[in-house]
C-alpha positions as CSV (number, residue, x, y, z in Angstrom):
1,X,0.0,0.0,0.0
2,X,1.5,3.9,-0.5
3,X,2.0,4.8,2.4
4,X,0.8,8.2,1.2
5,X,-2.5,6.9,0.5
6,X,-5.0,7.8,3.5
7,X,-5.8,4.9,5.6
8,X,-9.4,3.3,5.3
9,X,-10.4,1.9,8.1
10,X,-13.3,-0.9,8.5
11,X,-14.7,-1.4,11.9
12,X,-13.9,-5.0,12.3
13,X,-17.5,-6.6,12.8
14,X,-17.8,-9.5,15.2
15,X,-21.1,-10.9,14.1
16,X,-19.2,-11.3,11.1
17,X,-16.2,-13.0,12.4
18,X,-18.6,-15.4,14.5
19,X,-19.8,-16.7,11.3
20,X,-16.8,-17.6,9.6
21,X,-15.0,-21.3,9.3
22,X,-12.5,-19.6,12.0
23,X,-14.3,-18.0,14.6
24,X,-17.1,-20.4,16.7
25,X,-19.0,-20.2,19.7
26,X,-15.5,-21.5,21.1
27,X,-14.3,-18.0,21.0
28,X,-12.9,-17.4,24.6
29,X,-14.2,-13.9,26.7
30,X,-10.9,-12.6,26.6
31,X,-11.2,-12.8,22.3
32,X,-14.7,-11.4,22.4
33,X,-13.7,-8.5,24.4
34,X,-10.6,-7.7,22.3
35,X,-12.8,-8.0,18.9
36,X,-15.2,-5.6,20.9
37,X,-12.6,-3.3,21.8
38,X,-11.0,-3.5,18.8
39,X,-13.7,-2.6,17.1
40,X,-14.9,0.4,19.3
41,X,-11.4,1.8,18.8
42,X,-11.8,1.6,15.0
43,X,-15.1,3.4,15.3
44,X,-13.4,6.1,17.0
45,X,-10.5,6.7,14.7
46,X,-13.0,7.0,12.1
47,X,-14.2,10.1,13.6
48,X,-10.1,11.5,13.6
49,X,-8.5,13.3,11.4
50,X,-6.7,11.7,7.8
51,X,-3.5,12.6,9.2
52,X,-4.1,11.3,12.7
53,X,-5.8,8.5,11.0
54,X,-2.9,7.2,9.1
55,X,-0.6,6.8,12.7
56,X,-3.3,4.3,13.8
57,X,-2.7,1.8,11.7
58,X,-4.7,-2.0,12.4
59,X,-2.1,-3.6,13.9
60,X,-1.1,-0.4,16.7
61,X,-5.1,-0.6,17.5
62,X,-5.1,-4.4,17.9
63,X,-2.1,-4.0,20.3
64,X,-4.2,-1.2,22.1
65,X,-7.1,-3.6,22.1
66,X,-5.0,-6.5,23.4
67,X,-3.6,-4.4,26.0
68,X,-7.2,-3.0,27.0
69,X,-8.1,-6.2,28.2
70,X,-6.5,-5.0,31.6
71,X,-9.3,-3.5,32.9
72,X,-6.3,-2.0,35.0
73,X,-5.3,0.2,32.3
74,X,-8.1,2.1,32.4
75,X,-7.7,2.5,36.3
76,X,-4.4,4.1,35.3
77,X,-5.0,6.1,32.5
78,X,-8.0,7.7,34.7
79,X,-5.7,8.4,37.6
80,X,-2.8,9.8,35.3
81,X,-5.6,12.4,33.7
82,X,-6.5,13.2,37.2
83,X,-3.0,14.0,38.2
84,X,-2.3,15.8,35.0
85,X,-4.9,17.6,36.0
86,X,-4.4,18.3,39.8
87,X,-0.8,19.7,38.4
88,X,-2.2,21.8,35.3
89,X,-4.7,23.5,38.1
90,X,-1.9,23.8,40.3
91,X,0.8,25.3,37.8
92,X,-2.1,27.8,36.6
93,X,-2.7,29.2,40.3
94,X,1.0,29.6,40.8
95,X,1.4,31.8,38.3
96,X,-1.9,33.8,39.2
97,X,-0.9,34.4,42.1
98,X,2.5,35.6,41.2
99,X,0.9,37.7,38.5
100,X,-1.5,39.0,41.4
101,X,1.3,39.7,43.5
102,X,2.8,41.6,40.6
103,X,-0.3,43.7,39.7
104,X,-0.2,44.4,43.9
105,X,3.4,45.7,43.3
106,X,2.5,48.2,40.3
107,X,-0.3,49.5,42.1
108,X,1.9,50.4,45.4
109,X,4.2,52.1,43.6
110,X,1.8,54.3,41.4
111,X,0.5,54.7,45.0
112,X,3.9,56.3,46.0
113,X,4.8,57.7,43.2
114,X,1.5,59.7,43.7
115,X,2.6,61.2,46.9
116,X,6.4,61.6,46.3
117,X,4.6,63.9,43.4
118,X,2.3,65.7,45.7
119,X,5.0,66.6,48.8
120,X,7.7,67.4,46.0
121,X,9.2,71.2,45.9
122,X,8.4,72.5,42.8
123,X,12.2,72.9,41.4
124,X,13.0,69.2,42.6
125,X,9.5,67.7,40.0
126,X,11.7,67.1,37.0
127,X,14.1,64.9,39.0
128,X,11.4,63.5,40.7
129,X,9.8,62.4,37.1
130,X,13.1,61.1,36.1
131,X,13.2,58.9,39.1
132,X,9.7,57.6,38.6
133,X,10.2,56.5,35.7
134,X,13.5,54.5,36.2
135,X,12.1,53.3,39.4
136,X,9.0,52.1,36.8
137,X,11.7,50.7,34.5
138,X,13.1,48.5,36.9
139,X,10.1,47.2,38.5
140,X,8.8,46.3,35.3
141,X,11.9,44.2,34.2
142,X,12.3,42.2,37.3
143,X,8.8,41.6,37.3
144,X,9.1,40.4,34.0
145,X,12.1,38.1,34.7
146,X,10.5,37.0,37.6
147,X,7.6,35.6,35.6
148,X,9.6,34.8,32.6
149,X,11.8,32.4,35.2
150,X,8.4,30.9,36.7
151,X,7.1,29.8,32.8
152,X,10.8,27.6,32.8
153,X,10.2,26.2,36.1
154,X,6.7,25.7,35.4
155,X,7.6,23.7,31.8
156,X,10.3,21.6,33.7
157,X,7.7,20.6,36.2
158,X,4.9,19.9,33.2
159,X,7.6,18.0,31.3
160,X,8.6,15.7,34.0
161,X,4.7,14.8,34.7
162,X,4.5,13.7,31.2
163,X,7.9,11.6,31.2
164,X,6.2,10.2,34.5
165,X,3.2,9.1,32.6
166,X,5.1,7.8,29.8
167,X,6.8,5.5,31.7
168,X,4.2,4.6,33.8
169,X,2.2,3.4,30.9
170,X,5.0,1.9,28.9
171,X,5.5,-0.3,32.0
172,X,2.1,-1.2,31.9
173,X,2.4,-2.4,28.3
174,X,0.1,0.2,26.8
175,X,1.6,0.8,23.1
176,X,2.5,3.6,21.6
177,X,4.2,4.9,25.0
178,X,7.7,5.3,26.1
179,X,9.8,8.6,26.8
180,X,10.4,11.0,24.2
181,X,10.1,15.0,23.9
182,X,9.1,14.7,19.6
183,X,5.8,16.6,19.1
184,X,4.7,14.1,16.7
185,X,5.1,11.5,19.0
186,X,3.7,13.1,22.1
187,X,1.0,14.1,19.5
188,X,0.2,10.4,18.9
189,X,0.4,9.6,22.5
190,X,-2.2,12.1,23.4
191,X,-4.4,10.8,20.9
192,X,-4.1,7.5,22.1
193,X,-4.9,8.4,25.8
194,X,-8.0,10.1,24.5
195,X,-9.1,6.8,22.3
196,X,-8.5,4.8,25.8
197,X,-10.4,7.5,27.3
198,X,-13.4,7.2,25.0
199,X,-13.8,3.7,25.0
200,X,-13.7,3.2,28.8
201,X,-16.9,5.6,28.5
202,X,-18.7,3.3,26.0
């Protein structure tokens, strides 16, 4: 197949399968469940985008389906969303607040800017402007520093959560996963996640 061909995908149908020479009322659960999982999965990526489409090829969504039969994998995917996000909630209210706390700052020294202006001899007020605004100058750059060094720390902390969740489910045998920084795999992994998310809500 060319590979830059879009990928059709056909919901594997289990009514279907039952019929055949090769599939009997033998089938174990475990085999009924992956064909059912397998199936809902298909449906899904049918709803995705070509692009995203095409990275979900049959045999990565019969490996997801295989490893689905965990019911313990969904326990851990759910808990890993939750943590994601606990800390996405938490990272966002760190940064309020310091943003808060820098909006307070501002504020204070407009305050005493104000009266510096108002008890000021009138042959001292064009030093006193010059002052004011260098005392504006550096406020504002440390402020910005200060939040520009938060957004790092912030993006170290966000990384490491996702590297945690990568190995976590990579040990758990979910595939797709394992550490990497590449968009286009992170990309992938996300979409997975939301596929195992979808299908524990079925």
């Amino acid at each position: 197949m060319d590979s830059d061909q879009p990928v059709e995908y056909v919901p594997y149908s289990f009514t279907a399968a039952a019929d055949g020479p090769c599939c009997s009322s033998s089938l174990s659960d475990s085999q009924t469940r992956q064909y059912q999982l397998l199936e809902n999965l298909q449906n899904l990526v049918q709803k995705l985008p070509g692009d995203q489409q095409q990275r979900l090829p049959h045999n990565l969504l019969s490996d997801i389906a295989s490893s689905l039969l965990d019911a313990a994998i969904f326990t851990i995917v759910a808990d890993l969303e939750e943590i994601q996000h606990l800390t996405e909630k938490n990272l966002y209210t760190q940064r309020q607040k310091l943003v808060s706390d820098h909006a307070g700052l501002k504020q204070q020294l407009n305050r005493d800017q104000r009266e510096d202006t108002r008890t000021c001899k009138p042959h001292n007020k064009q030093i006193m402007q010059h002052k004011h605004e260098k005392q504006k100058v550096d406020l504002n750059e440390r402020l910005k520093k200060e939040l520009h060094d938060l957004d790092k720390r912030l993006l170290v902390e966000l990384d490491q959560k996702v590297m945690m969740q990568q190995t976590t489910l990579q040990a758990a045998g979910v595939p797709g996963f394992f550490v990497t920084m590449d968009s286009k795999d992170l990309k992938l992994q996300m979409v997975i996640l939301k596929l195992i998310h979808d299908v524990a809500s079925l």
